[in-house]
N, C-alpha and C positions, 0 to 999 in steps of 0.2 A: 504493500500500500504506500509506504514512503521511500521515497529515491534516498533523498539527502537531506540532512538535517546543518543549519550551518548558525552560530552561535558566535555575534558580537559584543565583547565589551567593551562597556566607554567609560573608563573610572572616573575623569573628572563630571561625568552628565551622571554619576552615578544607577549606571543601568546596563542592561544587557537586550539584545536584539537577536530573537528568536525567529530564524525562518525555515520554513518546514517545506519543503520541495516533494509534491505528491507523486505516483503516476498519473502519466497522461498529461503532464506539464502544471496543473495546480499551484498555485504557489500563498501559502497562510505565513504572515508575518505576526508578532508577540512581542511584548515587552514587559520587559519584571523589571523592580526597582532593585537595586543591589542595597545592603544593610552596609553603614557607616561603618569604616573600620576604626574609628574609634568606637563602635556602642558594645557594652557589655550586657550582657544574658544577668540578671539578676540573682544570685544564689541565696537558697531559703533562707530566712531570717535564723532561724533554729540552729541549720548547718552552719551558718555564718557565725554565729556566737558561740557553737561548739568548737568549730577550728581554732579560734580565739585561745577558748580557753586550753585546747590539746596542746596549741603550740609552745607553751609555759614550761610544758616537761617532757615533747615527742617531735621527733623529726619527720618529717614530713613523709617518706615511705610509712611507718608506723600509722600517722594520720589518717593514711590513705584505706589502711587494709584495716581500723577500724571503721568507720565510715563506709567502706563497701562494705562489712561485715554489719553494718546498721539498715543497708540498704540504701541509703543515700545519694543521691546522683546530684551532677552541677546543674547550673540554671540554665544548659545546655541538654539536659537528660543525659549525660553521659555519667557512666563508671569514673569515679574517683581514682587518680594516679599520683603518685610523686608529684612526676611535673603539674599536674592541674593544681594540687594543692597550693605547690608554690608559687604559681600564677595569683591562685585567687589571695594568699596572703600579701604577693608583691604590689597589687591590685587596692588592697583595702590595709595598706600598708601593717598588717602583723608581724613584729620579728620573730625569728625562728628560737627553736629552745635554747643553741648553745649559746645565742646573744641575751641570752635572760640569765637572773641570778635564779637559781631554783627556792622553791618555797620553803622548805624544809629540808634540813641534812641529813635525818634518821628515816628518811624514804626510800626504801630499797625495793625494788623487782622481787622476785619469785626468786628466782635462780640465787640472785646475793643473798637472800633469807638464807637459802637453802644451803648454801655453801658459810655461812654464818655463824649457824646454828648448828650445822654438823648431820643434816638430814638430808632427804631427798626432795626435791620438789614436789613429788609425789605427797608426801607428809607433810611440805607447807600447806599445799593444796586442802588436803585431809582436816588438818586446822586451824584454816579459814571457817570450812564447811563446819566446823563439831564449834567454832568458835574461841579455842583456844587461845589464836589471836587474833589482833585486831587488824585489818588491811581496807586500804579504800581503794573505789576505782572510779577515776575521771567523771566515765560514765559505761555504760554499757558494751560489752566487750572489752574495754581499753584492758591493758596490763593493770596487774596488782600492785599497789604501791605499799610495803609493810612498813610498819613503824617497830624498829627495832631499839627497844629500851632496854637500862637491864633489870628492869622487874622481868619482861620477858627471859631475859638469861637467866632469871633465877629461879625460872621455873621450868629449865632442864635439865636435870641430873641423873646421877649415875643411880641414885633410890632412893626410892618414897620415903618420906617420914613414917613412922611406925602406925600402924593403924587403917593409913588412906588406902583404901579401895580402886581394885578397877571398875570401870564405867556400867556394868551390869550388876555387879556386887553393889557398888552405892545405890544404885537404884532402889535394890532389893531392900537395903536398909534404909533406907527413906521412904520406902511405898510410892513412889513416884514413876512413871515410864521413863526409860532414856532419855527422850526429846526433851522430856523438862528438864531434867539433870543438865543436860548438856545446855539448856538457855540458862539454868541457874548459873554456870560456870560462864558462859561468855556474860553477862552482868555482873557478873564478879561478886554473885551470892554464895558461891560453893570455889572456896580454895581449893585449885588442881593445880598439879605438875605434870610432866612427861619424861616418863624411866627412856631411858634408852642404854639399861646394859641387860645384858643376857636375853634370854629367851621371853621373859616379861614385861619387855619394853612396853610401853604404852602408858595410856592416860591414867591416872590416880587422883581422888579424889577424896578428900577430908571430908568424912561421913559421918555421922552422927545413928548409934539406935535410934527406930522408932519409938516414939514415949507417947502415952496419951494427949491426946490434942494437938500433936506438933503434926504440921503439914494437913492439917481435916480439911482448913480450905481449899488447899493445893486438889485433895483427892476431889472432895466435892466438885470441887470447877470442873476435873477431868472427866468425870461423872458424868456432869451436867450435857459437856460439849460432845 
């Protein structure tokens, strides 16, 4: 149906010149306006103040593979990259991490907990989840930031004070489920440590007998819910 297709630009008229050459000699001409190469595509407000705040403590690859990992696209609709990142920060002029002083000094990754503390990231992981310690994240997805204190150092060692229970054992003496035990201890209402010698490594917890009336709320509520 169509011979030839032949396509003029004229950057100072800002436009282009579409002619369409049919069979049988037809000939339909077109005009599109060309977009100003100074205009930018707007990017979410949300995204924009996210990047903002990523850039404080994450380099811009990082940036990027949270933000895909959020779903996020530019005000282009495209997948977030390095380079777009640093376009839109060079853009809305944000500087990058290593021109920033960082917020905090006791903020370590995963990995430095992990080598820190003398574990595996595996087991930072583990107590985040059970609450052991404390770790913030940016926002969704981003890397773990721990806060490495030495209250927390001093709640590794090589064995429990006499008495403290593992995580099913205290339960048991407190009438409680695990889930609670374990919000007890990240609130910092049940003093725990973590063994890490021999074959009994693991979490220990300063438990108390049950005694009458101690914890009847606790059960009640579970009860109830």
């Amino acid at each position: 149906m169509i011979t030839d297709i032949v396509v003029t630009v004229e950057h100072e008229q800002q436009r282009a010149l579409l002619r369409i050459v049919w069979e049988g000699g037809a000939v339909t001409d077109h005009e599109l306006t060309l977009p100003k190469a100074s205009s930018h595509i707007a990017t979410d407000p949300d995204t924009l103040e996210l990047v903002r705040c990523l850039a404080a403590d994450y380099p811009d690859h990082q940036i990027a593979g949270i933000l895909a990992r959020q779903g996020r696209l530019t005000g282009a609709g495209k997948p977030f990259t390095a380079d777009r990142v640093r376009s839109l920060r060079s853009h809305h002029k944000i500087p990058f991490a290593a021109a920033r002083t960082p917020a905090s000094t006791d903020r370590v990754t995963v990995a430095t907990a992990a080598n820190q503390l003398g574990v595996s990231t595996a087991t930072v992981h583990r107590w985040l989840r059970d609450g052991f310690i404390m770790g913030e994240q940016v926002t969704r997805n981003a890397p773990w930031q721990i806060h490495i204190t030495p209250e927390l150092r001093d709640r590794i060692c090589q064995h429990a004070p006499e008495g403290w229970l593992p995580l099913a054992e205290a339960a048991n003496a407190l009438g409680l489920a695990r889930q609670t035990v374990l919000h007890k201890v990240q609130r910092g209402e049940l003093p725990a440590v973590y063994v890490q010698h021999g074959k009994r490594k693991g979490l220990r917890i300063q438990a108390i007998p049950h005694q009458t009336g101690l914890f009847d709320n606790n059960r009640r509520e579970e009860t109830q819910c």
